[in-house]
N, C-alpha and C positions, 0 to 999 in steps of 0.2 A: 551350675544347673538352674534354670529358669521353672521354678515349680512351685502352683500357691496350692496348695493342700486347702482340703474342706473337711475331713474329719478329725484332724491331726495337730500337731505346732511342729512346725519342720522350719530349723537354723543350720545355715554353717558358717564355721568360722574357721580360716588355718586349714581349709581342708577334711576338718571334721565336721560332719554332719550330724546334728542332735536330732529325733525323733521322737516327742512325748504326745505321748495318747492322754487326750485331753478333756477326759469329761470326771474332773473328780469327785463330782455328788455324785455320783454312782460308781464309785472305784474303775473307772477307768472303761467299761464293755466293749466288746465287737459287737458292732449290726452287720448286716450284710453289704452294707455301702463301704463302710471302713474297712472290711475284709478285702472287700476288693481292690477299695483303695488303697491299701499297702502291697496286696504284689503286686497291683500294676509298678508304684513305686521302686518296689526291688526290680522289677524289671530293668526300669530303666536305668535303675544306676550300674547297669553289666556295659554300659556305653557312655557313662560318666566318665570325665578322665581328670575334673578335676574335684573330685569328693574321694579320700584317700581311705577314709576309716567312720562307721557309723555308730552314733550312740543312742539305745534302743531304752526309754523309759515313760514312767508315767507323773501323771501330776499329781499334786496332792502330797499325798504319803501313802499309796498303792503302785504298782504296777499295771496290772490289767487282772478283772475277775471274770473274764472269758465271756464269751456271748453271752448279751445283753437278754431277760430272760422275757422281755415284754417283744423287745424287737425282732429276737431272734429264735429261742425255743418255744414261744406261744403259738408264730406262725408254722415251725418245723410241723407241729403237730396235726397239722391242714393240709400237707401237701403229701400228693401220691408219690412214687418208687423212681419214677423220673426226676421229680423235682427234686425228690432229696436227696439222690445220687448227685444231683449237676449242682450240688449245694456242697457237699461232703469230698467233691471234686474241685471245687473254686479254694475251699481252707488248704485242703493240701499242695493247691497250687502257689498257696502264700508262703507254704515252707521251703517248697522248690527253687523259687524266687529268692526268698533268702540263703541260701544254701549257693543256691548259683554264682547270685554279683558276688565281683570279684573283692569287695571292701569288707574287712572284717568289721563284724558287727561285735558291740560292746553290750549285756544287756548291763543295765541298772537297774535292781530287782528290790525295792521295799516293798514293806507292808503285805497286800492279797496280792497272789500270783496263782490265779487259778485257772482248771481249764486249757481253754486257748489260749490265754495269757500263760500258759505255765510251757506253753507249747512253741512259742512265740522265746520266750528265755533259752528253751532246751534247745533251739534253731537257729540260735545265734553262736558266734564262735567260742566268744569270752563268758562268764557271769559273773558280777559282782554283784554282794547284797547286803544286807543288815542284819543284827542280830532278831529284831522285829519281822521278818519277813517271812510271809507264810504261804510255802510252792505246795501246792494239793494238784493232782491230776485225775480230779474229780466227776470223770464219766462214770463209772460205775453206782456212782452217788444216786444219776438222774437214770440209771436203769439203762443204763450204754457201756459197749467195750470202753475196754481203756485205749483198745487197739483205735487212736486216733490223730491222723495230722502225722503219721509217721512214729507215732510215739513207741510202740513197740520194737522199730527198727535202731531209733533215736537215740532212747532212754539208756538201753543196756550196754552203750558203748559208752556214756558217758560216767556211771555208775553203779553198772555190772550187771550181769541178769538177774541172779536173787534179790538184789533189792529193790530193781526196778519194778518183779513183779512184783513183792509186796505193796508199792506204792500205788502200778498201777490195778490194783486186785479192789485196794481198800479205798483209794480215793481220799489217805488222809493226807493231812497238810504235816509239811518235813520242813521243822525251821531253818531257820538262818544258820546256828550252828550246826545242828547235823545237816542243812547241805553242803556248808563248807569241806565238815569233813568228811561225808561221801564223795566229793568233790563235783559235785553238783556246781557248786561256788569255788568261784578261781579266790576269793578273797569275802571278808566280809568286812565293810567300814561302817563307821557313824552314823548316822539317816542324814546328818548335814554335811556330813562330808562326800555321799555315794557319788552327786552327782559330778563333783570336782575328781574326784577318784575315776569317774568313768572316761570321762574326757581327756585328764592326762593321761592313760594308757593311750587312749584313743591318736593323740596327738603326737604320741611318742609311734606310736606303730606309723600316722601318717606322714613322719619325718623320714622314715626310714625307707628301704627299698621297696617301695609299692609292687611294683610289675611282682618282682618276688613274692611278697605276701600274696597274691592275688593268687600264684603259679602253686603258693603251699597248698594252699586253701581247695585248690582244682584239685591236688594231688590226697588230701585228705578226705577229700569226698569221693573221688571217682577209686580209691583204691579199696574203699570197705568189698567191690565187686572182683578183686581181683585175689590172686594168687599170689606167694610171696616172689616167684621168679617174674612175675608180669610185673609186680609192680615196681622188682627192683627195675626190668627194662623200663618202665613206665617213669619212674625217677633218673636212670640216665637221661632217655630223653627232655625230660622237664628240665635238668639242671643244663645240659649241653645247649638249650637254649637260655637260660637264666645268664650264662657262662658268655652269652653272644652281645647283652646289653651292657650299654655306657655306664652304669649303675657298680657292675661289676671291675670296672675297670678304673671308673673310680675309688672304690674300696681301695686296689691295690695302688695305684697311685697314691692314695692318701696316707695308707701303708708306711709304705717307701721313706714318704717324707715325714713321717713319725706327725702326720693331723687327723683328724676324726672326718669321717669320709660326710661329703654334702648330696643325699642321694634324690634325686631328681624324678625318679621313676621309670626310669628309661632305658 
């Protein structure tokens, strides 16, 4: 994928794609340009075919502390019913976007995670973080629903409804170990080891049968809207195609001959 990023540090290597938000004297913020700039981003990786699995972190020792409060909430506050709608419409198009591409996303969560940074974690597939790491979904803090970026739909699948509302009611920060074990947090490592920790999963997912991952990932999203008999059809269908690729056929070839299958994505 041919892309130089202007608010961002975007590498890939093997397939994996690192994405650190890079402003770490001010723990990491969204402005409205960065906003944008990452779901055009996620957009386009729905058409990438060779960035497998993505790693979603910050620099420094933060994550991200949500819109930037000079860039982004001093001017919210100047702008009429239009504008802030076509603003509050552009953020949740950055969840969409990630939600959408087909490459599971890895967050790598130290230090602040707050806000839309907390929201940006919650939107990604995987999370891992540190025992230092402090996820606050902290609207209600500045006088706003919590209802934001999807979070009220997001939140309670990930960590139930009762505890999502208390989080998102009170707007306080849920550390490292209780998000692990709300399961907020797929794992919690080191601060020096997160980002090696995010990568290897990451690496390990992009060895593996891609189109598949990509096909779970459609089916975990698109089925929160359905019913359990739609979705089991909705799941034949997905697997009877999964079941049509070379990928698949390798497996059992490799099977057969008692070798570990070489999955190509296809």
């Amino acid at each position: 994928m041919q892309y130089t990023p202007k608010h961002f540090l975007f590498e890939v290597d093997g397939g994996v794609a690192t994405l650190t938000l890079n402003r770490p004297e001010r723990k990491n913020p969204l402005t409205f340009e960065s906003y944008a700039e990452l779901r055009d981003l996620f957009r386009a990786l729905a058409y990438d075919n060779e960035i497998k699995a993505v790693v979603l972190t910050g620099a420094g020792e933060n994550f991200c502390s949500g819109g930037d409060v000079h860039d982004i909430i001093g001017p919210l506050t100047k702008l009429d019913m239009p504008g802030l709608l076509a603003f509050t419409r552009m953020t949740g198009d950055l969840v969409k976007a990630m939600r959408a591409c087909p490459q599971p996303l890895i967050a790598a969560v130290d230090g602040v995670c707050a806000g839309a940074g907390a929201i940006l974690a919650l939107a990604s597939d995987i999370r891992i973080g540190t025992a230092r790491s402090k996820t606050a979904f902290l609207f209600t803090r500045v006088g706003l629903a919590g209802a934001d970026m999807g979070a009220c739909s997001l939140l309670p699948r990930v960590i139930g409804q009762g505890r999502a509302a208390e989080l998102l009611y009170t707007g306080r920060s849920m550390s490292g170990a209780e998000a692990e074990r709300w399961g907020f947090f797929n794992s919690v490592q080191e601060p020096e080891a997160l980002l090696d920790a995010a990568r290897d999963y990451a690496q390990a997912l992009a060895s593996g049968p891609t189109f598949a991952h990509g096909m779970t990932k459609k089916m975990l999203q698109q089925e929160w809207n359905m019913g359990v008999d739609e979705a089991i059809e909705a799941e034949a269908q997905a697997q009877a195609i999964c079941m049509a690729t070379q990928d698949f056929h390798r497996a059992y070839h490799a099977f057969v001959a008692k070798q570990k299958p070489q999955f190509e994505g296809n």
